[in-house]
C-alpha positions in Angstrom: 16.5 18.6 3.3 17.0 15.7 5.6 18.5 11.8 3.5 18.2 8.9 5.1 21.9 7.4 6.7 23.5 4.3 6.6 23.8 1.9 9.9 21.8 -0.8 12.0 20.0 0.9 13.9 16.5 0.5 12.5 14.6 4.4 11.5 12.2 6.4 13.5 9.1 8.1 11.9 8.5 11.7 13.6 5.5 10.2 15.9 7.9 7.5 17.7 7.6 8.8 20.7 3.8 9.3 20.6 3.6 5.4 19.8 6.0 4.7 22.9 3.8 6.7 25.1 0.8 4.8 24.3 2.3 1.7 25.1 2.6 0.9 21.0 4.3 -2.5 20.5 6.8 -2.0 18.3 8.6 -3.8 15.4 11.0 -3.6 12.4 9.2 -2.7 9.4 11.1 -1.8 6.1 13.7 -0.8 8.4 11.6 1.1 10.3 11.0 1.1 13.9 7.3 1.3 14.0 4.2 0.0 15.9 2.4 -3.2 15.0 -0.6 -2.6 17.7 -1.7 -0.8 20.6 -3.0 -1.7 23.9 -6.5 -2.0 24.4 -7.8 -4.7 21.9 -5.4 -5.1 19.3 -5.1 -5.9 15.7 -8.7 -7.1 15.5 -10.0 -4.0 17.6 -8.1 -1.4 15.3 -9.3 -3.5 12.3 -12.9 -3.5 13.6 -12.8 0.1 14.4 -11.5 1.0 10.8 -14.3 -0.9 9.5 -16.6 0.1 11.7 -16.2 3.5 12.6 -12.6 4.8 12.1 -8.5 4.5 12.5 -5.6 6.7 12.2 -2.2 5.2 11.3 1.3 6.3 10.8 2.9 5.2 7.8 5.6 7.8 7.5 7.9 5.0 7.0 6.7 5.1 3.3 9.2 7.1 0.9 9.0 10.0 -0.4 10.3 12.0 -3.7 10.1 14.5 -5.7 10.7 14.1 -9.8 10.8 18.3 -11.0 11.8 20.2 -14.4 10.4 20.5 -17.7 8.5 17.3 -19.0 9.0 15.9 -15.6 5.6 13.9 -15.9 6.4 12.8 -18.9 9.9 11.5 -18.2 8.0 9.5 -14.8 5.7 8.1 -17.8 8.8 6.6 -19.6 9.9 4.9 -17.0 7.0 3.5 -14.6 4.1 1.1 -15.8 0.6 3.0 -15.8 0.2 5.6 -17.9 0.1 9.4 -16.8 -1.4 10.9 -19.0 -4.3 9.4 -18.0 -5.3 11.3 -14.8 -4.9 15.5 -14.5 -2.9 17.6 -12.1 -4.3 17.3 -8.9 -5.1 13.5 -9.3 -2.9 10.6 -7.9 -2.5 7.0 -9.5 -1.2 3.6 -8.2 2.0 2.3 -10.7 4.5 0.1 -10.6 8.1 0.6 -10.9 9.9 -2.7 -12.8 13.1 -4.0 -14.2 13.7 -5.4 -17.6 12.7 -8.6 -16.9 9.4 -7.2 -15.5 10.4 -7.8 -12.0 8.6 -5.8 -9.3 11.1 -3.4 -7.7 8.1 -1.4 -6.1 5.1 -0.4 -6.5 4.1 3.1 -5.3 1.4 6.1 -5.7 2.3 9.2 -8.1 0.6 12.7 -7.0 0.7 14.4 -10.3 1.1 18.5 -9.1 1.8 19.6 -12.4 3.7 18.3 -16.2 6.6 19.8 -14.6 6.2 18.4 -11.0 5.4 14.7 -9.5 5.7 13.4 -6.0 5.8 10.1 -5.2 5.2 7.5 -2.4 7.0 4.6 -2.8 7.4 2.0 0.4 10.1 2.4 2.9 12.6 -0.6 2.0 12.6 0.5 -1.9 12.9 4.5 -1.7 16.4 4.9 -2.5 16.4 2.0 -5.6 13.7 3.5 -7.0 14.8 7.4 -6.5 18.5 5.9 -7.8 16.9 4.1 -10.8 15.0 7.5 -12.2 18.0 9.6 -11.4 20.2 7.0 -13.4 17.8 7.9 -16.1 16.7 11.0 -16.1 17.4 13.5 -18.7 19.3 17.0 -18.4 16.7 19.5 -16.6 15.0 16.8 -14.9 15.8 16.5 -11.2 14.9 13.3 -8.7 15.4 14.2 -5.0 15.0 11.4 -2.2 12.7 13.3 0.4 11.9 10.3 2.4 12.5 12.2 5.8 10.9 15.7 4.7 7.5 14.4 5.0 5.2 12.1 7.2 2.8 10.4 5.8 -0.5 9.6 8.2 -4.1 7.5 6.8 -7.2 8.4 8.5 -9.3 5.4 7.4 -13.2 4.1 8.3 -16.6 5.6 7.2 -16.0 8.0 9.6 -12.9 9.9 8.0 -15.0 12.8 6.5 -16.0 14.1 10.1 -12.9 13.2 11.1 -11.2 15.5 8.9 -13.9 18.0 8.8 -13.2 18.5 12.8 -9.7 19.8 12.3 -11.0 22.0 9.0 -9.2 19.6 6.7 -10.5 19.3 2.8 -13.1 16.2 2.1 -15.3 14.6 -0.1 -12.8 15.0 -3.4 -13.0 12.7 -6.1 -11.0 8.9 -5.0 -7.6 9.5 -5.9 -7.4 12.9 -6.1 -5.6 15.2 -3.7 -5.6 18.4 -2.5 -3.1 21.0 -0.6 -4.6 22.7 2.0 -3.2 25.0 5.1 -4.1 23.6 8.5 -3.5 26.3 11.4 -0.8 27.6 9.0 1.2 24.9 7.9 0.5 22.9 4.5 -0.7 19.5 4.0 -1.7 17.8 1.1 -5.0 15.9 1.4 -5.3 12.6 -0.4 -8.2 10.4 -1.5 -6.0 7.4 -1.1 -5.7 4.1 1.0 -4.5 0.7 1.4 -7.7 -0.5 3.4 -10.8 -0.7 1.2 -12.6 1.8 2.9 -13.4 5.4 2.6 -10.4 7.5 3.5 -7.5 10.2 3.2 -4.0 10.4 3.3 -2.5 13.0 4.8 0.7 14.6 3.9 2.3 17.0 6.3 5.9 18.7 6.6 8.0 15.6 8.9 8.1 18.3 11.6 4.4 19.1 11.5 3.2 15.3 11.7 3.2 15.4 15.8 0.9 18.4 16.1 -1.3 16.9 13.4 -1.4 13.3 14.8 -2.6 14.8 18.2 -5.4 16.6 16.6 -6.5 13.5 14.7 -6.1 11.2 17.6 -8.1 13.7 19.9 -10.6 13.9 16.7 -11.3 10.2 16.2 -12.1 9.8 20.2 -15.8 11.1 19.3 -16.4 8.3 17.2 -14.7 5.4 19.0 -11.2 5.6 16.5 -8.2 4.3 17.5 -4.9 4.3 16.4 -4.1 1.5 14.5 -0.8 -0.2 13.8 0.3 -1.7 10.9 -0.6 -5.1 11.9 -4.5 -4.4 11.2 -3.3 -1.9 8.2 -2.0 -5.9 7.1 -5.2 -7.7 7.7 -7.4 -4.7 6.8 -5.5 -5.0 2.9 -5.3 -8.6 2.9 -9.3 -8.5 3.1 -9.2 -6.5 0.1 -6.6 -8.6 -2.1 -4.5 -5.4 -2.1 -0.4 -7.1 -2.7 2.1 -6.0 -0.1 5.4 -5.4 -2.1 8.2 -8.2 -0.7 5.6 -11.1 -0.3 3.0 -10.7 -3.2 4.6 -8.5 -5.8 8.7 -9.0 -5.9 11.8 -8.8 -8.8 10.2 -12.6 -8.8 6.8 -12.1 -8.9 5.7 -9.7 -11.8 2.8 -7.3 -12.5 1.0 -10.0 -14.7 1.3 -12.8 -12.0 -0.1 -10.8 -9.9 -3.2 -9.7 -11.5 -1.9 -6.4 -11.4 -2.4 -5.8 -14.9 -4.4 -2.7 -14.7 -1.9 -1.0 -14.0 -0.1 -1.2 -16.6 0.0 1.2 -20.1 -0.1 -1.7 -22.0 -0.3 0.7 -25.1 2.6 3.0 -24.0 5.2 3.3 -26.3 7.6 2.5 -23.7 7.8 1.8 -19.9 10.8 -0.3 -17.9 10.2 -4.3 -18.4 7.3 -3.6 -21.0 9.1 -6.3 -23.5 9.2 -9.0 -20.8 5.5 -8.4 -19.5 4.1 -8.6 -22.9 5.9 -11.5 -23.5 4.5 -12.8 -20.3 1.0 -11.4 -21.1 0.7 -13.8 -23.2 1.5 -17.0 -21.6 1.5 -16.3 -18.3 2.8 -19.5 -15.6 1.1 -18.5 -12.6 -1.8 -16.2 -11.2 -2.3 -14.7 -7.9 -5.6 -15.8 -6.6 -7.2 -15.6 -3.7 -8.0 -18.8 -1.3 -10.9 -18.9 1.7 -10.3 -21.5 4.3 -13.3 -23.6 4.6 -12.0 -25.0 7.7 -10.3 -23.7 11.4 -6.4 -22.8 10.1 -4.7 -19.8 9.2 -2.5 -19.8 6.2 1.1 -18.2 6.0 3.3 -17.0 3.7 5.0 -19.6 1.5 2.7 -22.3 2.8 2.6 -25.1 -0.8 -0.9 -25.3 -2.3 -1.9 -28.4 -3.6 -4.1 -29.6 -6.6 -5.8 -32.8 -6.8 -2.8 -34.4 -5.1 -0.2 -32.4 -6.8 1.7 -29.4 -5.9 0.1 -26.1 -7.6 1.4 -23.2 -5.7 2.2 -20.9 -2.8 0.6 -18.9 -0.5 2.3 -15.1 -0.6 0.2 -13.7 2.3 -2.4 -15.5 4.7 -4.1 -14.2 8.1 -6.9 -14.4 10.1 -9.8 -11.9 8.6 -11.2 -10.9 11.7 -13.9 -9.4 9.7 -14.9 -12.9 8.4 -13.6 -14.9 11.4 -11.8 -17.2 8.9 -8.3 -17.9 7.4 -7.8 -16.0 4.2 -4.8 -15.4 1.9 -3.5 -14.5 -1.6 -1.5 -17.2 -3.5 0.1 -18.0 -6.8 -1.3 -20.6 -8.3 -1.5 -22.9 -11.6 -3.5 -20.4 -14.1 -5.8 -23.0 -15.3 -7.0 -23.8 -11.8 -9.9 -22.0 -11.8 -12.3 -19.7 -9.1 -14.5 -22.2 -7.0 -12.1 -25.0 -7.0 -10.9 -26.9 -3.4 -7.3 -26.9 -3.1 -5.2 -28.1 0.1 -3.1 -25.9 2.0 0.0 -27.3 3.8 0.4 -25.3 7.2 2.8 -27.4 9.1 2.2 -30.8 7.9 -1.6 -30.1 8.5 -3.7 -30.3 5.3 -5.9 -26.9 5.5 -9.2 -26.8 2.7 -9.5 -24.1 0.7 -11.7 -22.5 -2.0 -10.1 -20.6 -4.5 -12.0 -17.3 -5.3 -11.5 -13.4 -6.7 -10.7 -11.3 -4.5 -11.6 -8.9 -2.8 -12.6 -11.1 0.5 -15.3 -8.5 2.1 -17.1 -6.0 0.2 -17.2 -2.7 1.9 -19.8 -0.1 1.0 -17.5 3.2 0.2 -19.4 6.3 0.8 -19.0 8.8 -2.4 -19.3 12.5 -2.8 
């Protein structure tokens, strides 16, 4: 079993030198030394293509680990915000990991194997807080092991996916959020209805040392179809689109699962979960909302950008971009909670006053092929 190790020097997933061959450019990501775009079009090409048709990203960077042992599922219910026992083996579920003030220390995706067995995918940055935070807690015969470097992780994303996947013999057309493990040409990979773009996709989970072979054969699958490898600059505005937070900038230790609408995702009727006291609390006067906000003029929002109300201050953007499938500024903000959808707010982006309409999110609406 390989851990991660201490230094500068930012990490490499197990494709970095497929991303340097095709001329990736590169940045730090969670620590993480991986590619933002590639030649050939860029972030609005690989967005367009993922919408269009289909993409293939890398996002081995995200952490990986492994909760084992009797009641193992139900320990993992103790302690994180949606409820388990709520989906069956075999089916995966977004959840949030907090702290007692209801603080965001990450949120992350829980593959439920068996009672006795969960794997999970939190992001890259907050792996080893989370894995120390259930090992602080967990019980005698319960065992959390960080496996962030045992595993890549790789989305295959775009109405497209299903042939994509049925080209290499892979699994498709399983329920959303469900997840299967299959054998491709003799090594195992779990098969995920999961994504972070809106559209119809998998997630792929192979062994860290079987991701190279398996990114070739997706990247020589997609070329049918016009994919393209897409970095994690269009994996941002593809999500932003969708209103989907990005842990860091729209859900944080300051900005909590109720601020951010995020809500559903919680087991409000647990007995117990980590910060439940402090989001109920919350619950029921909350201070601020995440909403979304349309530009209704030429401007593109940023992070931390103040939002203004009838000539007063009345929040801050958390994410902003250019929605290259609208051709328009969008982004996600916390806001006044008795602001309400269809209202014109101001945005400040450098001194410039930008106009904006605050409405629900998601920004596009995407037709997501079933069965």
């Amino acid at each position: 079993m390989t851990t991660e190790t201490s230094g500068t020097s930012p990490l490499t997933s197990p494709l970095h030198d497929r991303h340097v061959a095709l001329g990736a450019k590169m940045a730090d990501f969670g620590g993480w030394d991986m590619p933002i775009e590639y030649p050939g079009g860029g972030v609005v090409a690989e967005h367009t293509a993922v919408r269009e048709r289909v993409g293939v990203f890398d996002v081995s960077h995200l952490g990986k680990a492994s909760v084992t042992g009797p009641g193992a599922g139900d320990f993992v219910n103790s302690c994180l915000t949606n409820d388990v026992r709520r989906i069956q083996p075999g089916s995966a579920q977004y959840t949030l990991c907090c702290d007692d003030a209801g603080g965001v220390v990450d949120d992350l995706i829980v593959y439920l194997k068996s009672d006795d067995d969960v794997f999970l995918i939190p992001n890259a940055a907050n792996t080893a807080e989370v894995v120390r935070r259930l090992q602080a807690a967990a019980p005698e015969g319960i065992t959390v092991t960080n496996l962030h470097r045992d595993y890549g992780v790789l989305a295959v994303q775009g109405t497209k996916s299903d042939e994509v996947l049925e080209a290499l013999g892979l699994p498709t057309g399983h329920d959303y959020m469900s997840f299967v493990e299959a054998d491709w040409r003799g090594v195992p990979v779990i098969v995920c209805r999961t994504g972070y773009t809106g559209e119809r996709g998998y997630e792929l989970v192979p062994r860290w040392d079987d991701a190279p072979a398996l990114w070739d054969a997706l990247v020589e699958a997609i070329a049918p179809f016009e994919g393209k490898p897409c970095g994690l600059g269009a994996r941002d505005t593809l999500r932003t689109e969708m209103g989907y937070p990005l842990h860091g900038q729209d859900l944080s230790l300051q900005i909590s699962p109720v601020q951010a609408r995020a809500g559903w995702a919680v087991g409000w009727k647990k007995d117990t979960f980590w910060g439940k006291a402090a989001l109920e609390a919350e619950k029921a006067n909350p201070t601020r909302l995440m909403r979304g906000l349309l530009v209704t003029g030429r401007g593109i929002p940023r992070a931390h950008c103040t939002v203004s109300f009838q000539g007063a201050a009345a929040g801050e953007v958390t994410s902003g971009t250019f929605s290259p499938t609208l051709k328009q500024g969008i982004a996600l903000a916390l806001l006044n909670p008795e602001i309400a959808d269809g209202e014109t707010v101001s945005i400040d982006v450098r001194g410039r006053a930008l106009e904006a309409t605050v409405v629900k999110p998601p920004f596009v609406q995407v037709q997501v092929r079933e069965g």
